[in-house]
N, C-alpha and C positions, 0 to 999 in steps of 0.2 A: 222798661216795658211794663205796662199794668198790667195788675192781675189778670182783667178780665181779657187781657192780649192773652197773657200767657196762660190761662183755661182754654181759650178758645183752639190756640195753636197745638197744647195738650191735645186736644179731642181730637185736633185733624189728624196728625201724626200716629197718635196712640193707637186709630183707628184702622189706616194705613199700615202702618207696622208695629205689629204687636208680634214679638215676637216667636211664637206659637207659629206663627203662618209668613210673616211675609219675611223671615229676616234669611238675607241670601248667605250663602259661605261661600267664600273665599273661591279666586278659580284656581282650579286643581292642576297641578304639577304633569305633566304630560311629556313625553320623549316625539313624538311624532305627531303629527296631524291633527293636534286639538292645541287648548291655551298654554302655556308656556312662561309663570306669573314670576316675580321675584318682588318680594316688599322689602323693608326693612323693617327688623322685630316689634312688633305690636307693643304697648304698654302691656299692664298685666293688676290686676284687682285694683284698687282705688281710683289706680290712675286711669285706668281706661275703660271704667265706670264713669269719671267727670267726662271724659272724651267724646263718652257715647252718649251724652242726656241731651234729653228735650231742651235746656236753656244752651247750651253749649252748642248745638246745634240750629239753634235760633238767630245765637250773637256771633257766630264764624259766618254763617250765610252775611247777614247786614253789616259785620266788616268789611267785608271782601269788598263792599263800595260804599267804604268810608273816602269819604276826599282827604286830598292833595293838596293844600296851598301854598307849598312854596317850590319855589322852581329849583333845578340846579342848571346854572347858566353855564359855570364853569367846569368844561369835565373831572371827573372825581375817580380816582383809580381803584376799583372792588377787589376785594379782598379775595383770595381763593380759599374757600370755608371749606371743601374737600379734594383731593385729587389734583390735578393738574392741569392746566390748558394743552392740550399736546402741540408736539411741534408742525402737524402737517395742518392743523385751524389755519386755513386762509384769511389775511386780514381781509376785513371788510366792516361793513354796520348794520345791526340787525335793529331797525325801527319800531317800534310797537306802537301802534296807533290806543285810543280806545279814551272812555273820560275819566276825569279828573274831580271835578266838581258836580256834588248833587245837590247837596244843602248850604242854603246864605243865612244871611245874619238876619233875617225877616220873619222868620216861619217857614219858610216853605223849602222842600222836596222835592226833586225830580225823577222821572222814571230814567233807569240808566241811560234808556238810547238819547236821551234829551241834555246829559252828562256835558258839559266844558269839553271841548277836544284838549289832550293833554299828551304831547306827544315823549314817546323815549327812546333814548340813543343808546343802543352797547358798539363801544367801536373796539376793535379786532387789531393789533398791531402786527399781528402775523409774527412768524420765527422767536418765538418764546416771549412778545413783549408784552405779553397781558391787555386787560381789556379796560376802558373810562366808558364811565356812565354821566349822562347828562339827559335832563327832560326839561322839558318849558310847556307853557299851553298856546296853542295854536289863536292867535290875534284876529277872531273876528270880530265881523260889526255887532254881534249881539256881546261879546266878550264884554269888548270895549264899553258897551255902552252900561253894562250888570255889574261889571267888578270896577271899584274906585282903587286906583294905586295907592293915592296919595294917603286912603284911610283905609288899606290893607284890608277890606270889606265889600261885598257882595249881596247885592237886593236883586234877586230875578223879576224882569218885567217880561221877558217871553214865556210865553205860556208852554210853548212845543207844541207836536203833534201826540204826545202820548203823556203829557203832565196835566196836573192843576194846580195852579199856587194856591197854598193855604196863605202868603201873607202876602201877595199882590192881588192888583185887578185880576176878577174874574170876568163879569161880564161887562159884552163890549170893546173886552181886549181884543185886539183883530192881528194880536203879534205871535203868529202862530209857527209861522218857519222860519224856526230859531237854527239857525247855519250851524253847528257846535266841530264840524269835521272833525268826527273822533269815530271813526267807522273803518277807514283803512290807512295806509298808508302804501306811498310808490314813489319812486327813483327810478326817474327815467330822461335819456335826452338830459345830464347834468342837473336833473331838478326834482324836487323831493315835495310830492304833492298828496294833502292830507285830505283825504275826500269822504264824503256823508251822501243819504240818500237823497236828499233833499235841496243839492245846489252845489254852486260852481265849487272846484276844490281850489283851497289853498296852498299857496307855495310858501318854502320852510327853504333856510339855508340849509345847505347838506351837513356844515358842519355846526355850527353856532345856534340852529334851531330856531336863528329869527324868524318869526314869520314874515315877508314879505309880498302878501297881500293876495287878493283872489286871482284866480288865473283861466281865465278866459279860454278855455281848452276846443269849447264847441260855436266860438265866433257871436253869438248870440248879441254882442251890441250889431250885426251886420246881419242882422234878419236873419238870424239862423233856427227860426222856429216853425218859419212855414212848412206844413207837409209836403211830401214829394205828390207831385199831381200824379203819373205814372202807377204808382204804387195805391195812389188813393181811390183812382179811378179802377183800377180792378178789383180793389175791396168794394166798391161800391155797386159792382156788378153781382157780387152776392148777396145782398138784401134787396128785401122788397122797398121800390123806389120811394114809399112816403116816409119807412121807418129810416132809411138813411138820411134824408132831407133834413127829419126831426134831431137826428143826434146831429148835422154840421149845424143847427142851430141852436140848439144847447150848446155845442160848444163854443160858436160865436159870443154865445153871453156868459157864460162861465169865464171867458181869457180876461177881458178887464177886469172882473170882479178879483180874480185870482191873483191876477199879478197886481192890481192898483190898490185894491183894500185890501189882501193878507200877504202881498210881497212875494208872490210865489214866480220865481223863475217860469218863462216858458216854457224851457224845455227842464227835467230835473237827471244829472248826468247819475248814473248806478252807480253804488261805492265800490261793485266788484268789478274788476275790470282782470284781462287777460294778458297773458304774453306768449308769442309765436315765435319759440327759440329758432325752428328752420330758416323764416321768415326775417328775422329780428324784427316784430313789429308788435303794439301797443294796441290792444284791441278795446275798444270802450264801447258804452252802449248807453240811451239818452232815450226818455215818455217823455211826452206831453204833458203840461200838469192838469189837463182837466181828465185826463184819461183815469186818476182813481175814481171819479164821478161818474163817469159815462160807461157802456157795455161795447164799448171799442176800445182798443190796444195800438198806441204809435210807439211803431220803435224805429230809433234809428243808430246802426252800428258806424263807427270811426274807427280806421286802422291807419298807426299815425309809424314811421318811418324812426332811425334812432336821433331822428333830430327833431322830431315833433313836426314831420313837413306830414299833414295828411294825404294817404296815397288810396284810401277807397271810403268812401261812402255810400251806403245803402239803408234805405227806408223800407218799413214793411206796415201797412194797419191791419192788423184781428181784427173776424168781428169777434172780440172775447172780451168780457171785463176780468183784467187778469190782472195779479203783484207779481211785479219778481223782484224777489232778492240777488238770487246769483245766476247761471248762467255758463255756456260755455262753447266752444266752438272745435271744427273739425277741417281739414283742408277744404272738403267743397259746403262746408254749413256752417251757418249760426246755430246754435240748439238752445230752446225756451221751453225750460218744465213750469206750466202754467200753472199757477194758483190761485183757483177760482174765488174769489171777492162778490161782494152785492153792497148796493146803499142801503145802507140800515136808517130807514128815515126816524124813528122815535129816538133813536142814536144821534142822527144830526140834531134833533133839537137840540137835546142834551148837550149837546156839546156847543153849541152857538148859546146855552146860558153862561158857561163857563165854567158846571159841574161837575164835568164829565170832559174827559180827553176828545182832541178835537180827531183822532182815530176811533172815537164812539160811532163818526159815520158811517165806519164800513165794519162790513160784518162775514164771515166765511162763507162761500156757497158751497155747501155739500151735495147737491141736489144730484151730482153726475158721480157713480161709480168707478170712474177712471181717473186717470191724470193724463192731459192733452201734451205733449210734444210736437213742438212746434219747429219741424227743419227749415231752415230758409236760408237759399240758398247766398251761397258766400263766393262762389266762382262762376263765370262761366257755364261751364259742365254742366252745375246742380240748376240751373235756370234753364237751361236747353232741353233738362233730363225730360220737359213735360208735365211734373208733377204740379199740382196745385196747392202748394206751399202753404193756404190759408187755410187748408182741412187738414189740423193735427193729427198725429198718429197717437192714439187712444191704447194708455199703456192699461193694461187689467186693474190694477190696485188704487185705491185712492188713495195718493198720498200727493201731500204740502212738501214741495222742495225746499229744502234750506242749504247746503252749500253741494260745488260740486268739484270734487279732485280733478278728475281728467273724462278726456273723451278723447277716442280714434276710431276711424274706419278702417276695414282691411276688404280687398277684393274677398269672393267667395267662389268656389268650385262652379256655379251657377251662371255666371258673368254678373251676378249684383255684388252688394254692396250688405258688411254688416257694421253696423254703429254699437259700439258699446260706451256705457258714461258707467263712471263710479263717484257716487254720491251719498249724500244724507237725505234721508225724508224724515219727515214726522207723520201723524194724524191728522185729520183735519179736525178726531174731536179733542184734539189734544189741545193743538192751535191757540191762543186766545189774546187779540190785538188788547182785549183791558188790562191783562194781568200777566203779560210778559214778564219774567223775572222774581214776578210775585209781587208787582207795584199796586196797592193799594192806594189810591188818593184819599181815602180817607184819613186814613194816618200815614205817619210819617217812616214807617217801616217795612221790610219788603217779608213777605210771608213764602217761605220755603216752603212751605203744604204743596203748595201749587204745581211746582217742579218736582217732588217727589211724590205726589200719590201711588198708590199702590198700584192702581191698575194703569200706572206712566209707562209701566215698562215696557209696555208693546206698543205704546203711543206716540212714545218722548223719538226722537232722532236716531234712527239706526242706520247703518251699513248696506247700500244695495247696491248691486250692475243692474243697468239696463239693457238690454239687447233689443237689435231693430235690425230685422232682416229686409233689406231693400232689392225690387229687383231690378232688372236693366234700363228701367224708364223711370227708378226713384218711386215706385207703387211699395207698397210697407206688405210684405208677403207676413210677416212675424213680428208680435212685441213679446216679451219677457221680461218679467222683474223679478229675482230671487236677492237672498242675502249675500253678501260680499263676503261670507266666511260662513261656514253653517256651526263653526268651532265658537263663533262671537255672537251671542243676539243679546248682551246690553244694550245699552243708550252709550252713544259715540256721535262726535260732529266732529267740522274741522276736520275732513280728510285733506291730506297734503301728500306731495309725493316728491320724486328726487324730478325737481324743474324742465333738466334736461332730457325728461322723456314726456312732458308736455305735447298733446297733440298725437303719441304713439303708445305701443301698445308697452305699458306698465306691466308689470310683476308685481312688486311689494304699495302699500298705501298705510299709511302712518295717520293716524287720527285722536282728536282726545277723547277720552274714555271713562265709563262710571264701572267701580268695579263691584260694587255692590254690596261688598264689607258693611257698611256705615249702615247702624239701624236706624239712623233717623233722618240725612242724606243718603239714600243707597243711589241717587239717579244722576244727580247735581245738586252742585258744581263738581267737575269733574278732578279725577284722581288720578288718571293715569294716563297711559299712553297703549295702545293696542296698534301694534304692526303686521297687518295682514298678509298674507301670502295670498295671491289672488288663484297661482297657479294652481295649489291644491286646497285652497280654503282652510292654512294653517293661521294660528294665529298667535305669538307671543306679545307678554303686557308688561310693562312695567309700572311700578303703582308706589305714590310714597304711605310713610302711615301719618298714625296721630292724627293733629286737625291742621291739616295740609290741602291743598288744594292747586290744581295745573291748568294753564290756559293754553294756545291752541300750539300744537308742534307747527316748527318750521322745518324745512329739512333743508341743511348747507350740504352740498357736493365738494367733494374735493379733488374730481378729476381723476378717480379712479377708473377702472374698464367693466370695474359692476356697478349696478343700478343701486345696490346699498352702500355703494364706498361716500361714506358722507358722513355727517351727525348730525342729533335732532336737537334744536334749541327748542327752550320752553321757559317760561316762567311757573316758580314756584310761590305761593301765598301760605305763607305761616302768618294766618291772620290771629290767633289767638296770640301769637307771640311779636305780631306787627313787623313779622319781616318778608321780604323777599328774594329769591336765591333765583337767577339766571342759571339752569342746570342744561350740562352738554351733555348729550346721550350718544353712543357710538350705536348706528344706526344699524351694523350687523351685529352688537350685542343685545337689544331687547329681547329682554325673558330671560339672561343670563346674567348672574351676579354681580356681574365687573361692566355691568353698561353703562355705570355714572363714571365719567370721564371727570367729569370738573363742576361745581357749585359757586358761583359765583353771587357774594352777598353784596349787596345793596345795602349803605348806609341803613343805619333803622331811623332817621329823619326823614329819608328820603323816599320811606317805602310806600307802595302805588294802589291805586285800587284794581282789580281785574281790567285787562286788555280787552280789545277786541280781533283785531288783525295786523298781524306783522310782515313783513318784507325784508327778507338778506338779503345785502348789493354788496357786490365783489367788488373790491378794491385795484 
């Protein structure tokens, strides 16, 4: 790092949290109805003086997505570095999606989401037989074409949507959607499919991790891009007839351009995708690719069978220029918390020089006070109900969606209907498509200022229900949006819950968490785990110390008759110490001293840079 990095990062930091004003304590020990923490013992003078500085706190951020270059093909047995695996751990495999590689042997740097997909295996042998680890990177056309086997090296010629190569073509490069599936992962219908925002997902052996090639999930060699006419024609009845005219004619000229000179999929499938435990059904969801370009929204939902036979298809167009991330469904709805987008034209230049990320296009629109939710109907029933599906229900608060645990309806006293989601939002001035992560394309290092500024903390990712009171024809009598715990208002993402109550009404939601200790990360990367109690807005944490860091809980059921009978898997990153520890959390001990079950360490050769999204498949 040069000096003039490290004055720079000084000031940001020093600014933000100086200790005098911004530095948090600890959360407080509590018997009922508030936080609930348990750490393990802090260092103490020297040592956790180096823990807490400005460079220490610099070089643990830009570890955490240090690459990965070699694979473990053949499973490797982890050592148990604390406790014990218990005997009721259902075998099964807990997959961790997320990248692998950022930097090649050229120069150049990528922003994490643009990362190698690099996928990882913990397999479960159940009844005391411990657990093997193995991970590979997922074999796409951009892999194949960027890493040479033969000479164990790596030149990027894709550029991504959110990079610039400092040692490749900039401009003129038109290799923009670079496939990398390192975004989620799924096992479903016998097949283990590694999927990205940006294009078809990949299939992976279940157990060997070969990859086995793209998988054609939404037909798409078989014209699976045309709009549903049906659904188009009634969006079209909402705008004035010349300005609808003018967007199918942009977008008639935008589909060549897109898919013939930058490769882009017709349709591009979402990396979050659902499952309908009542149902046993795979719910996915599929834009258009010109739709980041234009002020109209194609969505179209797939709900696929446990053998991958598709049993419903439905199309909707917005008129909204909207991103989703994630998403999530109810028996009679699809639910879309929109997040308002604009073409940022001085942005697009920028980015067709090849100075500027080809995400320089688009820019946040904050213009609207609210967040739109979007019901659209998924049954029968919610299409009969009347309503007008294409006018959102305009929640009070502006907030950017980023992930979302669950959603249920329950009848009401009234004969309607109430909808509740438990999610993550951030700000919209928080937001920022340049410097996600803290990606600087000018240099090669990721600046933590970004993700911790001081006034982040009401900005960065928090905890909320939404509630939507519907009456007997699906008309929106009420929205509300309050916090998911009034005991919790850090920065938390990554809500998860116990599976099995998917789609109904939850009690507890398990998420990752910043606890606020760290004077120089207090926000992210996150440290702990917060398990909320929805019923009374209780919340207990659990938090490691030192320079530690956690990525997102999973939550394994093991068939008990409560909703907490389970345990929370997570990965640990001792990036100063270049390890990593799969730790099992018994999920009705968070906030109590005995809720690390078992630490399971990962070779130190083998160790990862941060995940993104995992999946546990029972055995």
């Amino acid at each position: 790092m040069s000096p003039h990095t490290i004055a720079a990062t000084h000031a940001v930091l020093h600014h933000h949290h100086h200790p005098r004003h911004h530095r948090a304590p600890p959360p407080r020990r509590c018997s009922r109805g508030g936080v609930r923490a348990v750490r393990a013992t802090p260092a103490s003078g020297a040592a956790a003086a180096a823990m807490d500085s400005l460079s220490a706190a610099f070089w643990d951020y830009n570890l955490l997505f240090r690459s990965q270059r070699a694979e473990c093909r053949d499973p490797v047995a982890l050592r148990v570095a604390e406790g014990a695996i218990p005997p009721d751990f259902p075998a099964g495999t807990y997959y961790l999606a997320g990248p692998g590689m950022f930097t090649d042997d050229h120069g150049s740097t990528v922003h994490p989401l643009d990362g190698h997909g690099y996928l990882r295996a913990f397999r479960f042998g159940g009844a005391g037989e411990g657990a093997r680890y193995s991970a590979r990177y997922v074999e796409t056309a951009a892999k194949r074409e960027e890493h040479d086997a033969g000479a164990a090296s790596w030149r990027f010629t894709h550029r991504g949507p959110f990079s610039v190569l400092q040692g490749g073509a900039r401009v003129g490069n038109v290799k923009v959607m670079k496939n990398v599936a390192n975004t989620s992962v799924l096992r479903w219908g016998g097949r283990v499919l590694c999927l990205w925002e940006g294009g078809e997902p990949y299939e992976l052996h279940p157990r060997t991790l070969e990859t086995l090639g793209p998988f054609d999930i939404l037909g798409l060699g078989a014209g699976g891009a045309a709009p549903d006419g049906d659904a188009a024609e009634r969006h079209r009845r909402r705008r004035p007839w010349l300005q609808e005219a003018a967007i199918d004619v942009a977008a008639r000229l935008l589909r060549p351009v897109l898919s013939g000179v930058f490769r882009m999929p017709a349709r591009r499938l979402l990396a979050h995708y659902k499952i309908d435990p009542e149902r046993n059904r795979l719910l996915m969801v599929a834009c258009n690719a010109e739709d980041m370009l234009l002020p109209r929204s194609n969505f179209t939902f797939y709900e696929f069978d446990a053998d991958f036979a598709l049993v419903q298809k439905r199309e909707f167009v917005l008129p909204d220029h909207l991103m989703i991330h994630d998403w999530t469904f109810t028996d009679k709805h699809y639910v879309l918390l929109g997040n308002r987008i604009k073409l940022d034209v001085p942005g697009s230049l920028m980015a067709l020089t090849g100075t500027h990320p080809m995400i320089a296009a688009l820019a946040v629109d904050p213009s609207r006070q609210s967040t739109p939710v979007y019901l659209l109907p998924r049954s029968p029933e919610a299409e009969a109900g009347g309503r007008d599906w294409s006018v959102p229900v305009e929640a009070p608060p502006q907030m950017w969606s980023v992930h979302v645990g669950n959603a249920f309806e329950e009848p009401d006293a009234r004969g309607g209907t109430t909808l509740r989601l438990h999610m993550s939002g951030c700000s919209y001035q928080w937001f920022h498509f340049h410097r996600m992560f803290g990606y600087n394309w000018m240099n090669k290092k990721l600046d933590p200022a970004f993700m911790n500024a001081a006034k982040g903390r009401e900005l960065l990712p928090r905890l909320v229900q939404v509630s939507i009171d519907l009456d007997k024809g699906g008309a929106c009598r009420e929205c509300s949006v309050r916090r998911l715990s009034d005991q919790w208002t850090r920065p938390a993402d990554f809500p998860a819950i116990n599976p099995s109550f998917a789609n109904r009404r939850n009690r507890f939601v398990y998420s990752g968490a910043a606890s606020g200790s760290r004077r120089f990360l207090p926000f992210f990367p996150f440290d702990s785990v917060v398990k909320v109690d929805v019923s009374d807005g209780s919340a207990r944490l659990w938090s490691v110390a030192g320079r530690k860091f956690v990525g997102e809980p999973v939550f394994v059921p093991t068939g008990g008759r409560e909703e907490d009978d389970g345990y929370v898997l997570l990965v640990e990153y001792a990036v100063s110490d270049h390890r990593c520890h799969l730790v099992v959390l018994d999920a009705r001990k968070i906030g109590e001293s005995n809720a690390v079950v078992a630490k399971l360490e990962v070779p130190k050769h083998l160790t990862f840079p941060m995940g993104f999204h995992g999946f546990w498949a029972d055995e």
